[in-house]
matplotlib code that plots the C-alpha trace (Angstrom):
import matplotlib.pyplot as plt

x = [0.0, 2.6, 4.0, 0.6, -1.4, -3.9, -4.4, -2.3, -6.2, -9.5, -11.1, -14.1, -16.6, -16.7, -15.4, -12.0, -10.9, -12.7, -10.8, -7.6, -7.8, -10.2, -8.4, -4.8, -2.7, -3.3, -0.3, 1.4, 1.7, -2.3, -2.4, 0.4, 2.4, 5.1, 6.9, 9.4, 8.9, 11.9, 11.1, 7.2, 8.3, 10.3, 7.2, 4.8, 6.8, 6.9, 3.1, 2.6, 0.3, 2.6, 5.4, 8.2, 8.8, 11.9, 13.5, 14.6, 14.3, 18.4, 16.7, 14.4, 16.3, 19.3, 16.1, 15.0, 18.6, 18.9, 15.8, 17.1, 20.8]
y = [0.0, 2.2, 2.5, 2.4, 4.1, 0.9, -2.5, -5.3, -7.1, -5.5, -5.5, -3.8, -5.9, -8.3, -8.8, -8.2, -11.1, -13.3, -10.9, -11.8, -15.4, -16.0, -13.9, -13.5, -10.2, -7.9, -7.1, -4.1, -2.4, -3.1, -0.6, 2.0, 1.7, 4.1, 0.9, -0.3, -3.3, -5.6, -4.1, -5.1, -8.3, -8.6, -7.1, -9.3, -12.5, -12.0, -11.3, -14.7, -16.8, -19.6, -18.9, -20.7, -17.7, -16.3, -18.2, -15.4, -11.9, -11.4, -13.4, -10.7, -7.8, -9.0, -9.4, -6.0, -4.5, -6.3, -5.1, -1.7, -2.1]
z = [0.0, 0.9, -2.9, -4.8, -2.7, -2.8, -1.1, -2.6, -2.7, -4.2, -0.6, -1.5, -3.0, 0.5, 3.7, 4.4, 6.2, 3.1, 0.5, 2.1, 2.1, -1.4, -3.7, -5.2, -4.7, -7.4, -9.7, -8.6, -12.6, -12.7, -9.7, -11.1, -14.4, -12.6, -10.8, -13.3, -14.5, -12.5, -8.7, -9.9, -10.5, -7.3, -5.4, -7.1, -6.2, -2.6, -2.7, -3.6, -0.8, -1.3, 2.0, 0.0, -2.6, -0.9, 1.8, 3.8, 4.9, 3.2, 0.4, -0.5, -0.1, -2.7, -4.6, -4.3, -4.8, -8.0, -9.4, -9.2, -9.8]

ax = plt.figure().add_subplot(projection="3d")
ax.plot(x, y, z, "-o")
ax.set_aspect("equal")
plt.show()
């Protein structure tokens, strides 16, 4: 939320909680076309529900610096 602006999930149309646990992450570029394309993809990845997507917090973050690097 804090780099769109929006909820990662359309949370409107029912109750939060169900939102949260029914439906998939929304692609960050379908909320804001400014995010260039790698971080999105970095972003997008660790939104996944599936915990297994990076292993650790380090795991991430060399993630995220090589989006932008």
């Amino acid at each position: 939320m804090m780099i769109t602006g929006y909820s990662p999930r359309n949370l409107e149309a029912q109750n939060s909680f169900l939102a949260i646990l029914q439906n998939d992450a929304v692609p960050v570029r379908d909320r804001t076309s400014a995010i260039p394309q790698p971080l999105a993809t970095v972003i997008d990845r660790a939104l996944i529900d599936n915990p297994d997507i990076y292993k650790s917090a380090a795991e991430f973050k060399q993630a995220l610096f090589n989006s932008i690097s």
